[in-house]
BASE-340554 format. One line per field, with one value per residue: residue number from 1; chain; x, y, z of N, C-alpha, C in turn. Coordinates in Angstrom, 2 decimals, padded with zeros to 5 digits. Example, Ala and Ser with C-alpha at 12.3 -4.5 7.8 and 13.67 -1.06 7.14 Angstrom:
// residues 2
bavo = [1|2] .
lumti = [A|A] .
n.x = [013.19|012.85] .
n.y = [-005.69|-002.25] .
n.z = [007.80|007.08] .
ca.x = [012.30|013.67] .
ca.y = [-004.50|-001.06] .
ca.z = [007.80|007.14] .
c.x = [013.20|012.90] .
c.y = [-003.30|000.03] .
c.z = [007.80|007.87] .
//
This chain:
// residues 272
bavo = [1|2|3|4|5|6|7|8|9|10|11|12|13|14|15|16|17|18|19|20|21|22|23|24|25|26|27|28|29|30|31|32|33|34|35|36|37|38|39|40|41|42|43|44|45|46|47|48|49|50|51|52|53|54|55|56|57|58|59|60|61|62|63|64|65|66|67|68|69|70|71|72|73|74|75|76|77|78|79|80|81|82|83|84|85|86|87|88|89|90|91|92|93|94|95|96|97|98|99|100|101|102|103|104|105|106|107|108|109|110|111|112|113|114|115|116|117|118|119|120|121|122|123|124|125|126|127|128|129|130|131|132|133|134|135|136|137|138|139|140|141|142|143|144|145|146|147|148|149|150|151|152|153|154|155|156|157|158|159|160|161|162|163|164|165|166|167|168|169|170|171|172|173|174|175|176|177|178|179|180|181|182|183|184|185|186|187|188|189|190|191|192|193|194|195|196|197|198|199|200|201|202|203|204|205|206|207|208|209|210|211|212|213|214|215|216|217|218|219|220|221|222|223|224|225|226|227|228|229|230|231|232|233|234|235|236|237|238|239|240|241|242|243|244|245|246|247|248|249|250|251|252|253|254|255|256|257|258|259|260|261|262|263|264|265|266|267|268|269|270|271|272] .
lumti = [A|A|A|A|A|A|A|A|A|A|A|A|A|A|A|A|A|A|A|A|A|A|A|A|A|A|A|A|A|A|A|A|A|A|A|A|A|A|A|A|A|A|A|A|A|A|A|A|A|A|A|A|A|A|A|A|A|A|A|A|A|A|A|A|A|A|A|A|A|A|A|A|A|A|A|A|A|A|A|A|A|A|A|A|A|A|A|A|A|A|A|A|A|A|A|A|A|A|A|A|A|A|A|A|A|A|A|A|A|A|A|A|A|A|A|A|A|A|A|A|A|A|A|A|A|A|A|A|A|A|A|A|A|A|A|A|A|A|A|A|A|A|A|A|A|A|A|A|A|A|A|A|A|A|A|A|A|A|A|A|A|A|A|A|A|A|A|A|A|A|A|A|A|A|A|A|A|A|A|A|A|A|A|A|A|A|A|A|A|A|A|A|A|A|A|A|A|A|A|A|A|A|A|A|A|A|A|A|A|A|A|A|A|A|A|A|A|A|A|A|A|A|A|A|A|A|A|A|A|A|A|A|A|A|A|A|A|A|A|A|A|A|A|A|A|A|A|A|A|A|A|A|A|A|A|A|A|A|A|A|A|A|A|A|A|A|A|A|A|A|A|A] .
n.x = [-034.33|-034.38|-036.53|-035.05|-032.56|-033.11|-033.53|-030.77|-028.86|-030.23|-029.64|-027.08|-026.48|-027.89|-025.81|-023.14|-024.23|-024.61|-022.13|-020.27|-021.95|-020.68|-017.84|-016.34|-013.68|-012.14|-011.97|-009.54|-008.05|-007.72|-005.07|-004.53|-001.74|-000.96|000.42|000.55|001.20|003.07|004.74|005.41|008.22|009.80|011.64|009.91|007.71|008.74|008.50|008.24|005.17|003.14|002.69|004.85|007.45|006.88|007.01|004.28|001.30|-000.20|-003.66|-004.31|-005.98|-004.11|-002.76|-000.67|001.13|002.28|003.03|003.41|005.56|005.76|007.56|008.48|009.72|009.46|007.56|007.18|004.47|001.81|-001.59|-004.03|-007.20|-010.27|-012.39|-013.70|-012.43|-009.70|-005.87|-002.10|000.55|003.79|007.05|009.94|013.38|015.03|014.05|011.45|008.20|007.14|007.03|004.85|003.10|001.14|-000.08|-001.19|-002.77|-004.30|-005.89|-007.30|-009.19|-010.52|-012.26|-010.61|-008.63|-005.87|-002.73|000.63|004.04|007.10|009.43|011.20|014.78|014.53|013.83|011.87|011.72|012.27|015.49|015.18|015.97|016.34|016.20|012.96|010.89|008.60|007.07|006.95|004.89|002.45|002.19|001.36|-000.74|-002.54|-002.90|-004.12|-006.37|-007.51|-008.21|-010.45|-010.56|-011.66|-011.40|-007.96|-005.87|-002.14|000.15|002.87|006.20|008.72|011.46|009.50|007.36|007.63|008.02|005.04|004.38|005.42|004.28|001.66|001.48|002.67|000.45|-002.07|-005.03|-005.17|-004.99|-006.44|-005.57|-003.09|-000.91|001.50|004.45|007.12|008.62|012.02|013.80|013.31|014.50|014.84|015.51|013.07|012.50|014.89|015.91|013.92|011.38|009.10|009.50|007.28|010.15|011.35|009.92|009.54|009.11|007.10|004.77|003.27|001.72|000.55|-002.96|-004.35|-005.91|-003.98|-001.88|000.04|002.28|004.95|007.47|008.79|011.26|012.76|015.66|015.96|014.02|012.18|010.86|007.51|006.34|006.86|006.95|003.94|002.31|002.38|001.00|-001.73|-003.74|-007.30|-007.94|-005.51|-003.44|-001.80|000.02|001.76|003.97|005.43|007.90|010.60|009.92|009.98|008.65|007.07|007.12|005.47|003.18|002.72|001.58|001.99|003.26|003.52|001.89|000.04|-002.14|-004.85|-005.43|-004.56|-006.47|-009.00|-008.30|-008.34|-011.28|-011.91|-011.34|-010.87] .
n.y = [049.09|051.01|051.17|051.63|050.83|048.15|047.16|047.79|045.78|043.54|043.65|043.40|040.85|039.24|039.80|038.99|036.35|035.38|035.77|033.85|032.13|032.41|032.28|029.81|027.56|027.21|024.16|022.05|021.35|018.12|016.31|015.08|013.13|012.65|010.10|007.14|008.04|005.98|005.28|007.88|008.50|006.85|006.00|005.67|007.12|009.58|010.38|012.65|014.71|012.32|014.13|016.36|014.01|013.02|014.97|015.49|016.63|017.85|018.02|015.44|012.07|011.29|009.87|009.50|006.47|004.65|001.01|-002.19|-004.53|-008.29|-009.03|-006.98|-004.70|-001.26|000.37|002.61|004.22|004.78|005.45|005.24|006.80|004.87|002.00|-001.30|-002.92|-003.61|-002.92|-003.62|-002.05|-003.26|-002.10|-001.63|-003.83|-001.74|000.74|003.43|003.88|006.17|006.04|004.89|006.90|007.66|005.84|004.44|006.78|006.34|004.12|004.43|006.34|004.65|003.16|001.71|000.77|001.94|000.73|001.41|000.92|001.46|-000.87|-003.01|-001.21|000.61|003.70|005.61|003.09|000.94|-001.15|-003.96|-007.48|-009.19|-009.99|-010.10|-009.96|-010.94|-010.68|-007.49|-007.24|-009.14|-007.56|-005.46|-006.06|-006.72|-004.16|-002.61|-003.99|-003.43|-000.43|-000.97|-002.36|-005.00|-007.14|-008.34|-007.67|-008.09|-006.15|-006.05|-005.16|-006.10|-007.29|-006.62|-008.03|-010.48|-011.10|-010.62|-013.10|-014.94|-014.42|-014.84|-017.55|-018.28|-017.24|-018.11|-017.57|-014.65|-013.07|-011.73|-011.67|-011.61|-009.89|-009.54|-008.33|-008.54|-010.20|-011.08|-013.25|-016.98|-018.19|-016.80|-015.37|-014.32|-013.89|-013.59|-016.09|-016.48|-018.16|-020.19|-022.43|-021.60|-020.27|-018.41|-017.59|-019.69|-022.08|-021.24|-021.44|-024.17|-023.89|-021.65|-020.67|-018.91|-016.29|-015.38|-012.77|-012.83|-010.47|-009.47|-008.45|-009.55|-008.60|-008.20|-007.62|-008.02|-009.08|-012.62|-014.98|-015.71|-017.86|-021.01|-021.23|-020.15|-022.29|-023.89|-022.64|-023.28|-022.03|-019.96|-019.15|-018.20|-015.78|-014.24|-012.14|-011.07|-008.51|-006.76|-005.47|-003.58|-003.06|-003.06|-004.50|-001.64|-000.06|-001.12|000.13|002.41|004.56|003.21|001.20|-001.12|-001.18|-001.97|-001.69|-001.59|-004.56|-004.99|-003.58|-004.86|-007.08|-006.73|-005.49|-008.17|-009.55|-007.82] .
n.z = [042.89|039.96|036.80|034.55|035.63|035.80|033.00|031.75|033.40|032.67|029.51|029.92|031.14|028.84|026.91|028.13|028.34|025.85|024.72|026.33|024.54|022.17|022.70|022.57|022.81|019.62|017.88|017.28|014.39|012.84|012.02|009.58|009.06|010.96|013.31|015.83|018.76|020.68|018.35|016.76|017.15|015.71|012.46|010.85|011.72|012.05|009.13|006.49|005.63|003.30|000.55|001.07|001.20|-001.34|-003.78|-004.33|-005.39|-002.28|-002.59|-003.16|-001.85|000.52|003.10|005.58|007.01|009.77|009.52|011.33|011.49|012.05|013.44|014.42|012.94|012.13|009.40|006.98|005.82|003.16|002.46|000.39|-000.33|000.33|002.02|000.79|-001.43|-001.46|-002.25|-001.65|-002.74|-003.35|-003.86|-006.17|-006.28|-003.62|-004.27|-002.81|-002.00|-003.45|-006.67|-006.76|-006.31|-008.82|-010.22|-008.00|-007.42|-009.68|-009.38|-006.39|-007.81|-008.80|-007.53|-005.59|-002.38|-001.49|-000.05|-000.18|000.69|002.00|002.32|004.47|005.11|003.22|001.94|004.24|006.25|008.87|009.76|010.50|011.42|009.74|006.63|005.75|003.12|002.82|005.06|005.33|003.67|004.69|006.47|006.09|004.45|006.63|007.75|006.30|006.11|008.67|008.15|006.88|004.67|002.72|001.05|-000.33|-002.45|-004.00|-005.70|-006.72|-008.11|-009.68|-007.86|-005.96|-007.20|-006.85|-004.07|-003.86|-004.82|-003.21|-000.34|-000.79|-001.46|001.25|003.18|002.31|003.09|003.75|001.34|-001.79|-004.06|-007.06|-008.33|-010.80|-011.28|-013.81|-012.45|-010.98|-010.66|-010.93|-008.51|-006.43|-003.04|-000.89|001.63|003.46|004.69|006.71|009.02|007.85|004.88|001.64|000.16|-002.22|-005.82|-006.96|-005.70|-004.63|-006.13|-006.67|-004.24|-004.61|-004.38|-005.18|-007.33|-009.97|-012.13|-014.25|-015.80|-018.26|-020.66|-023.93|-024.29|-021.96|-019.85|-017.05|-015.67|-015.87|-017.95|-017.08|-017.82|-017.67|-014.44|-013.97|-015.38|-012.94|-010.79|-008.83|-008.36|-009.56|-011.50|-013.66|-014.94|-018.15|-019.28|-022.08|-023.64|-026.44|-025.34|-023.82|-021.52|-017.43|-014.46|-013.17|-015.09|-016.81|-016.65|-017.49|-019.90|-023.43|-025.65|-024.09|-021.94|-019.46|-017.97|-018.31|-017.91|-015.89|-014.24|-014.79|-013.78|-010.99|-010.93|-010.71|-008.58|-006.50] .
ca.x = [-033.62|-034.98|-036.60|-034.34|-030.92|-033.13|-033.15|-029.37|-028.70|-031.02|-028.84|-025.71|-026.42|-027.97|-024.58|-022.88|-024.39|-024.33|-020.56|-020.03|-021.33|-019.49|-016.48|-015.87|-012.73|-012.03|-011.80|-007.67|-008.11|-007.15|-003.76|-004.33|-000.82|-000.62|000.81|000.40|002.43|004.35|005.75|005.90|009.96|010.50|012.09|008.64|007.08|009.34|008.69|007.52|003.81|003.36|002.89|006.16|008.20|006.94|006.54|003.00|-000.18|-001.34|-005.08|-004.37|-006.23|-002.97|-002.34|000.85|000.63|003.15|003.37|004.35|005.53|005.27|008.89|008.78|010.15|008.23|007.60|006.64|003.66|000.80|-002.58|-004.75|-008.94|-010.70|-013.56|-013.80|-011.87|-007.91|-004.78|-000.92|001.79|005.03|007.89|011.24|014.57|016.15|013.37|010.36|006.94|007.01|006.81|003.81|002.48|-000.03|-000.70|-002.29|-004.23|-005.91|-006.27|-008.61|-010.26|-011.26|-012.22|-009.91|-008.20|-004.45|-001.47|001.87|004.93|008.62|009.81|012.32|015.66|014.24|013.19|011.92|011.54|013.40|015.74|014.88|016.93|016.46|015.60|012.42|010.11|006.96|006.60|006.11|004.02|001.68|001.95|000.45|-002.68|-002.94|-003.01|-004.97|-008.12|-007.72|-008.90|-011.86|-010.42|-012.23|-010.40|-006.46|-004.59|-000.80|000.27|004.58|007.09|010.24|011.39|008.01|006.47|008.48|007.29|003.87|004.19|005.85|003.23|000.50|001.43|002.71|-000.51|-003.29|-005.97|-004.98|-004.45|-007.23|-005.03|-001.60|000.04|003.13|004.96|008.31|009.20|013.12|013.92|012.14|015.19|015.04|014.57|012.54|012.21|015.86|016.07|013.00|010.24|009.02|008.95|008.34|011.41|011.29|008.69|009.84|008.74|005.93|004.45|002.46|001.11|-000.60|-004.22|-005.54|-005.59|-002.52|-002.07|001.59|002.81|005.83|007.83|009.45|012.97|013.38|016.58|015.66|012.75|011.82|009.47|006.83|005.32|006.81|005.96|002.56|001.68|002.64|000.42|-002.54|-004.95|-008.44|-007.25|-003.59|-003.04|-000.21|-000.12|002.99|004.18|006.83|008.85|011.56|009.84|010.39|008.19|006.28|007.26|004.11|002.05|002.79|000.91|002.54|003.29|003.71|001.03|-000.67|-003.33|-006.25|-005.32|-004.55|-007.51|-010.12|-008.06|-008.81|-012.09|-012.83|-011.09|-010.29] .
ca.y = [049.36|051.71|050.58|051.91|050.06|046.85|047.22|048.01|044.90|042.39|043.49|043.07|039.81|038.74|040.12|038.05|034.94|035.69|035.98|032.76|030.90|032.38|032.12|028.46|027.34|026.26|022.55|021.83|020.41|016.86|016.03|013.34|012.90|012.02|008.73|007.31|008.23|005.28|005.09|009.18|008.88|006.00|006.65|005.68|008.35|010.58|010.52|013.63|014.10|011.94|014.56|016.77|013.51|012.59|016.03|015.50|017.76|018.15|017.89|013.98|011.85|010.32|009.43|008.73|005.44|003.77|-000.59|-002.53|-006.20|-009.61|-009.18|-005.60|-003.60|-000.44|000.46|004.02|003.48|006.00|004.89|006.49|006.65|003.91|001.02|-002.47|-003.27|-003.42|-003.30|-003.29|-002.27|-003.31|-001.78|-002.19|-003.18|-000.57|001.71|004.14|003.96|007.22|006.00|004.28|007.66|008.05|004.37|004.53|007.72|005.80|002.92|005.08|007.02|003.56|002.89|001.11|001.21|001.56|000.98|001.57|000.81|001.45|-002.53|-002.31|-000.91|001.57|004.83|005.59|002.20|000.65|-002.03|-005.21|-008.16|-010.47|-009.27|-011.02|-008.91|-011.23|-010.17|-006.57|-007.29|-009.53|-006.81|-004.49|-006.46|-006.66|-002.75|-001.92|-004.25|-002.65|000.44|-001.30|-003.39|-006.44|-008.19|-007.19|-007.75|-007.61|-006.05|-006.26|-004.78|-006.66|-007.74|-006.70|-009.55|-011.97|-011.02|-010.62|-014.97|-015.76|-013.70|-015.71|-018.82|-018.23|-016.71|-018.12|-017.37|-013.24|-012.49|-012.07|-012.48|-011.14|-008.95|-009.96|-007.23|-008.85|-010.51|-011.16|-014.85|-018.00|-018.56|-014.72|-015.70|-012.95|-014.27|-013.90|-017.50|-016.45|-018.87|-021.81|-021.95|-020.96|-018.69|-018.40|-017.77|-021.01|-023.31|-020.78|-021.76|-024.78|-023.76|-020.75|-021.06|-017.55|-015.73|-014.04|-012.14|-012.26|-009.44|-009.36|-008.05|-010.49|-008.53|-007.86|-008.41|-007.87|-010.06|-013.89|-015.27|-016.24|-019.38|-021.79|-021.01|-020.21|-023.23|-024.81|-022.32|-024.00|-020.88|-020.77|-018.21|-017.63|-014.92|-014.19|-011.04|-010.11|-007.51|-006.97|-004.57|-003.94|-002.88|-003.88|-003.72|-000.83|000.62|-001.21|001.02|003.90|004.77|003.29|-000.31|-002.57|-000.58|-003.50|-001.01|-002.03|-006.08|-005.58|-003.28|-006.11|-008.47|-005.80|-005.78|-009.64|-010.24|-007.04] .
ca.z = [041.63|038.92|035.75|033.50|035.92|035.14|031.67|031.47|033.55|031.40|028.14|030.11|031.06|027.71|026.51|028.85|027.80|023.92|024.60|026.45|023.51|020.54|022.85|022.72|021.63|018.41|017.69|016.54|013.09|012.41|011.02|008.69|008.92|012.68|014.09|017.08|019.93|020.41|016.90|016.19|017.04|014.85|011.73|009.94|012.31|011.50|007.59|006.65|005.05|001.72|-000.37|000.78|000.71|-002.79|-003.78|-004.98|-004.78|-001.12|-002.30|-003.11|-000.37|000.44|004.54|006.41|008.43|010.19|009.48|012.20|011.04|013.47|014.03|015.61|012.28|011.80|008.07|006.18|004.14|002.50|002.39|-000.23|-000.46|001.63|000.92|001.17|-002.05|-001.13|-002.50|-001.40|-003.52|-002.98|-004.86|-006.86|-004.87|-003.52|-003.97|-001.90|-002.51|-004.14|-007.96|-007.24|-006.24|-009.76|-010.44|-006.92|-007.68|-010.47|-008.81|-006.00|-008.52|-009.99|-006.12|-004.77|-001.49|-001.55|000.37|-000.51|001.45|001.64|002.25|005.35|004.32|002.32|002.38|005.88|006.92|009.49|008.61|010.84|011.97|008.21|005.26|005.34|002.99|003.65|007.06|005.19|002.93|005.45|007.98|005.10|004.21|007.78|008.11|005.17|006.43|009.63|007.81|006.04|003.32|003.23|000.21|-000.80|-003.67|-004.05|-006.62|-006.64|-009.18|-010.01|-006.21|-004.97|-007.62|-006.26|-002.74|-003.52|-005.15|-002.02|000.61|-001.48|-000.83|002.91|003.58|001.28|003.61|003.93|000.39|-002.24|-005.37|-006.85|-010.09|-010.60|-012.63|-013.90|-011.04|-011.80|-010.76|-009.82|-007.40|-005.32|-001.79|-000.70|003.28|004.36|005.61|007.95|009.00|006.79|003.09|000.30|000.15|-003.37|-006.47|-007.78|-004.44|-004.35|-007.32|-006.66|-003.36|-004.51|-004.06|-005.40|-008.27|-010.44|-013.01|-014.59|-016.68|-018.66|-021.64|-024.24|-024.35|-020.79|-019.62|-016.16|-015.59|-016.16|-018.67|-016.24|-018.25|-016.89|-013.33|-013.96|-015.30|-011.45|-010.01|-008.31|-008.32|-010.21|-012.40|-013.95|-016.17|-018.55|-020.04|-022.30|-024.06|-027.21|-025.69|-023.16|-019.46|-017.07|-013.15|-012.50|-016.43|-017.91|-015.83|-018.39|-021.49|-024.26|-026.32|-022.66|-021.19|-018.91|-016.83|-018.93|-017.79|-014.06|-013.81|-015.13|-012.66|-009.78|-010.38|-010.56|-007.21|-005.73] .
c.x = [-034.62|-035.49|-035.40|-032.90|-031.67|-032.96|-031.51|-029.02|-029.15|-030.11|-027.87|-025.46|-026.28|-026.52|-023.33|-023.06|-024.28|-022.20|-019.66|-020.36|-020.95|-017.98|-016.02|-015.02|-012.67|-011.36|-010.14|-008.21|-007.23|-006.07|-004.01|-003.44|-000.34|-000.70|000.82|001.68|003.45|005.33|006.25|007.61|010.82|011.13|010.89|007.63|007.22|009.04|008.04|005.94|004.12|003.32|003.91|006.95|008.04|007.04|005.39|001.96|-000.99|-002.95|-005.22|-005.31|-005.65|-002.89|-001.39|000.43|002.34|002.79|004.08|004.34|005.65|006.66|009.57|009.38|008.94|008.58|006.77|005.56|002.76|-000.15|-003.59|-006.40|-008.94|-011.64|-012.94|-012.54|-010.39|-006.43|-003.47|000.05|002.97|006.32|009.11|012.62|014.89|014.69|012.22|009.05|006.54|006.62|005.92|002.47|001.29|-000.54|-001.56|-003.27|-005.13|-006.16|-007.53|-009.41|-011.27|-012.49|-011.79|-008.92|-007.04|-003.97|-000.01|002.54|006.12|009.00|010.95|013.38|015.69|013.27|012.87|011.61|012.39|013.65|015.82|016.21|016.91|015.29|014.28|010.96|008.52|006.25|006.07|005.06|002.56|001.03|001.06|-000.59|-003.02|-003.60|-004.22|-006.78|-008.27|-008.31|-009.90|-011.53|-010.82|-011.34|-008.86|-005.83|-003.60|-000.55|002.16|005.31|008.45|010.65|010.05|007.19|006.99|007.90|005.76|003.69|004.28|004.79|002.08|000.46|001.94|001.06|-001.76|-004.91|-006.05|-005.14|-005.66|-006.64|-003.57|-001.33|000.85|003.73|006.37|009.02|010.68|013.98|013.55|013.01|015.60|014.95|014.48|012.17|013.68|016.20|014.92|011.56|010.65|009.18|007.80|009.15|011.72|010.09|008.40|009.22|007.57|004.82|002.92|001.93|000.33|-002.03|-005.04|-005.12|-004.69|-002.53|-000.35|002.27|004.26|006.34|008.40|011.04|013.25|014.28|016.57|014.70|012.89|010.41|008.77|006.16|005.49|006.24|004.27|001.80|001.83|001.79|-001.03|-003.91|-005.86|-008.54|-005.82|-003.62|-001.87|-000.76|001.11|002.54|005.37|007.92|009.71|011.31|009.65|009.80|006.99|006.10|005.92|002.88|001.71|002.25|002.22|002.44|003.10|002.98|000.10|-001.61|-004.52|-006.71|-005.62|-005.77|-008.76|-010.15|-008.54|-009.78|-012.86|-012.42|-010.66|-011.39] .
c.y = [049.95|050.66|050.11|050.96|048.65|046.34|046.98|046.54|043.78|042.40|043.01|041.47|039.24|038.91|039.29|036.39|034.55|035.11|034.54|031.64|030.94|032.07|030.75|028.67|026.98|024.73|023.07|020.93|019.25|016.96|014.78|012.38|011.88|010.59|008.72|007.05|007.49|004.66|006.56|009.28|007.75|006.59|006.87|006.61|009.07|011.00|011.85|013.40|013.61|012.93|015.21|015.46|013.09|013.51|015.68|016.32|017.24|017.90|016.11|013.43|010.80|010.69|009.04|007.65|004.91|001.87|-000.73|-004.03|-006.91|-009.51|-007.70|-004.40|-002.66|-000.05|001.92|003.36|004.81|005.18|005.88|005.81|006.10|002.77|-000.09|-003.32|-002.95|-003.86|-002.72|-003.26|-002.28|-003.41|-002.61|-002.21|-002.02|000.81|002.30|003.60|004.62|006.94|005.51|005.13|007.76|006.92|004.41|005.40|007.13|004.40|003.72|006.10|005.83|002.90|001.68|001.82|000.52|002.10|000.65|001.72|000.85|-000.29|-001.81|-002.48|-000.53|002.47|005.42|004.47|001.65|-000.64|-003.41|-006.33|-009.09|-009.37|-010.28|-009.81|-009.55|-010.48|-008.62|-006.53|-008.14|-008.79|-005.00|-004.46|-006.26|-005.30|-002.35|-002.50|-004.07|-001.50|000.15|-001.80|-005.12|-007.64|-007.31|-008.01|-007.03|-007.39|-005.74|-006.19|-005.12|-007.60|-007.87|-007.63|-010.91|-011.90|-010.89|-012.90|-015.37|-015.84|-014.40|-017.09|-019.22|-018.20|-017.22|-017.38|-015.68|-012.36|-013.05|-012.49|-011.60|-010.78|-008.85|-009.13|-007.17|-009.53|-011.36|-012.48|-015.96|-018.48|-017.59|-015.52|-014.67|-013.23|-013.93|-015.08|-017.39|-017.36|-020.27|-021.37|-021.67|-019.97|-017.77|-018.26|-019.23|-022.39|-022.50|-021.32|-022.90|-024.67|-022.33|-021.03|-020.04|-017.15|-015.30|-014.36|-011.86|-011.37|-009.10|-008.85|-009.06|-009.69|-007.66|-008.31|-008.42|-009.28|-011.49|-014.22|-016.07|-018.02|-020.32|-022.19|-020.93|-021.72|-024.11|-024.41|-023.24|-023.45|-021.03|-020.25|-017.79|-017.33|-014.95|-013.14|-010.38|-009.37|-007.45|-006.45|-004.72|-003.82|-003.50|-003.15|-002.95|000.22|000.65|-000.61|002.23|003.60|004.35|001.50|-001.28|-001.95|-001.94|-002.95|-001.99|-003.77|-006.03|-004.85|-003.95|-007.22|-007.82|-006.34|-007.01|-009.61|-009.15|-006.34] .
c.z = [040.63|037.47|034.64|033.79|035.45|034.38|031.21|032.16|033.14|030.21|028.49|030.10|029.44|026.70|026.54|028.62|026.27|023.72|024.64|025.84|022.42|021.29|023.46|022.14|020.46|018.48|016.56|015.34|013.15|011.96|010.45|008.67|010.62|012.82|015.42|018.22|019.97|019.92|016.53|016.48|016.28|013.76|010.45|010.34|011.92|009.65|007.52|005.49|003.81|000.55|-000.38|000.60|-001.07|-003.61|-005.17|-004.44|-003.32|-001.40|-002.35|-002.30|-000.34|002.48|004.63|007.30|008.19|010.38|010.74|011.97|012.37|014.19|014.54|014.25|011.61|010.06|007.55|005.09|004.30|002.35|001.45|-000.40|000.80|000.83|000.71|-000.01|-001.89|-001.99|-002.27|-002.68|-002.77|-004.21|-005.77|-005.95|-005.49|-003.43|-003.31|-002.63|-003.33|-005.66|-007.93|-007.31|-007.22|-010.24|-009.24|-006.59|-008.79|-009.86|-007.63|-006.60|-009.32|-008.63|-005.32|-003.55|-001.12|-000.39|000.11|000.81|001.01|002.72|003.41|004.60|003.65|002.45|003.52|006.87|008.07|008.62|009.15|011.10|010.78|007.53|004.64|004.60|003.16|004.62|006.25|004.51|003.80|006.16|007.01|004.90|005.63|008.53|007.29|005.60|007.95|009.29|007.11|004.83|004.05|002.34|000.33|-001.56|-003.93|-005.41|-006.64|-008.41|-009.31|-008.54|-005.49|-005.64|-006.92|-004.86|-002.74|-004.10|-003.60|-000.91|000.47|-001.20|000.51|003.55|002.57|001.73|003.57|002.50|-000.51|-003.91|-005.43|-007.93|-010.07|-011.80|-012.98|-012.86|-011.73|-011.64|-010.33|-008.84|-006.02|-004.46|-001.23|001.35|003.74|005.37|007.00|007.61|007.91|005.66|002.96|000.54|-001.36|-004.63|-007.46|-006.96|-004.25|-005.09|-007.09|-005.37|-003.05|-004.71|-004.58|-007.18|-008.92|-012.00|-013.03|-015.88|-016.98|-020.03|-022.16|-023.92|-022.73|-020.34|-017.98|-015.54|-016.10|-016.73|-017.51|-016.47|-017.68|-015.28|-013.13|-014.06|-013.81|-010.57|-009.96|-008.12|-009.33|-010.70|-012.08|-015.10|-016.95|-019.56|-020.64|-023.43|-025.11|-027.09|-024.56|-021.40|-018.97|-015.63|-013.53|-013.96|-017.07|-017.08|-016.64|-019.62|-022.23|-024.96|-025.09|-021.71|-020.37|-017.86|-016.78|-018.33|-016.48|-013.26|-013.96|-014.26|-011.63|-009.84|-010.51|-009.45|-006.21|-004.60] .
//
């Protein structure tokens, strides 16, 4: 073989090999959004991403996860940030997670690590055999320090206060404290006749063991003055934080007279 065919066959190669390593495939980008297989045809699979269902800004760092409670019902929830400090919200009856959407962006800009859930029988949750909302709220903390929450505090709005009292004293050991935001009677039973007591925030009362922080308005017609209850609680801090005006839940989250951020964010970070 000639000089010159050597030459020409040396580049080809080198050509050749140049080629075979820009022409790797490309790596498939992550879906943040992705569930695993043998929930993606649930109906909590199915949800579409958190920011088209909420319609909130895509740059968020908001995650889709699928809940799965002790009693087999799968649950839609959003998980936003990450980091050892945890907390679940659980909503207002009847409604999604969705309104808790910007309370939970400052809550991980403060760095905390939220999850929000639609409660079964709402939103894309499924809807279970008893309306026992413990079980979601259990099966929440349970999820959330699966992703690296070491503590978790419930934080519950109207129905969801009442379920985060109850969850607290079912569970003392799981739960690092609780923000009770109007919770609307000390006789709710938030279990659906499931399991043991407490069924109620009224039998809950003296067998809480943790922290809480109760926030209320005087002219709510919604809600229950908390005082009485509180004083039954058994925890080593009990807050009471009212307000002169009429909101009611997830309201005193908003700038204005019954604004209660400034309170439940001081409670965060003692126990959160």
């Amino acid at each position: 073989m000639s000089r010159s065919a050597k030459l020409v066959l040396v580049v080809a190669l080198a050509a050749a090999l140049t080629a075979a390593c820009t022409d790797e495939p490309e790596e498939t980008p992550v879906n943040p959004n992705a569930v695993p297989s043998e929930v993606v045809d649930t109906v909590a699979g199915s949800a579409p991403a958190p920011s088209e269902r909420c319609h909130k800004s895509g740059n968020d760092p908001a995650t889709k996860v699928v809940v799965k409670t002790e009693d087999g019902v799968h649950l839609a929830g959003v998980r936003f940030g990450g980091g050892a400090r945890g907390v679940v919200l659980l909503p207002q009856r009847g409604a999604d997670l969705c309104p808790w959407w910007d309370y939970a962006m400052e809550l991980t800009n403060a760095g905390f690590h939220v999850l929000a859930i639609d409660v079964r029988g709402t939103g894309y949750s499924e809807e279970g055999m008893v309306t026992d909302y413990t079980a979601d709220a259990i099966a929440a903390v349970a999820e959330l320090k699966r992703a690296g929450a070491e503590r978790v505090v419930l934080i519950g709005a109207s129905q969801g206060a009442a379920t985060a009292l109850v969850t607290a004293a079912r569970y003392p050991d799981e739960v690092a404290g609780v923000v009770s935001l109007s919770y609307p009677s000390g006789s709710l039973d938030v279990t659906g006749g499931a399991g043991d007591g407490p069924r109620t925030p009224d039998e809950a009362g003296p067998l809480i063991t943790v922290p809480v922080l109760f926030a209320f308005t005087a002219d709510d017609r919604l809600g229950t003055d908390p005082q009485e209850l509180a004083a039954t609680v058994a925890g080593p801090d009990t807050r009471l934080v009212g307000r002169a005006g009429v909101s009611h839940g997830w309201d005193m989250l908003r700038f204005g007279d019954d604004d209660v951020r400034p309170d439940v964010l001081e409670f965060l970070q003692s126990y959160g």
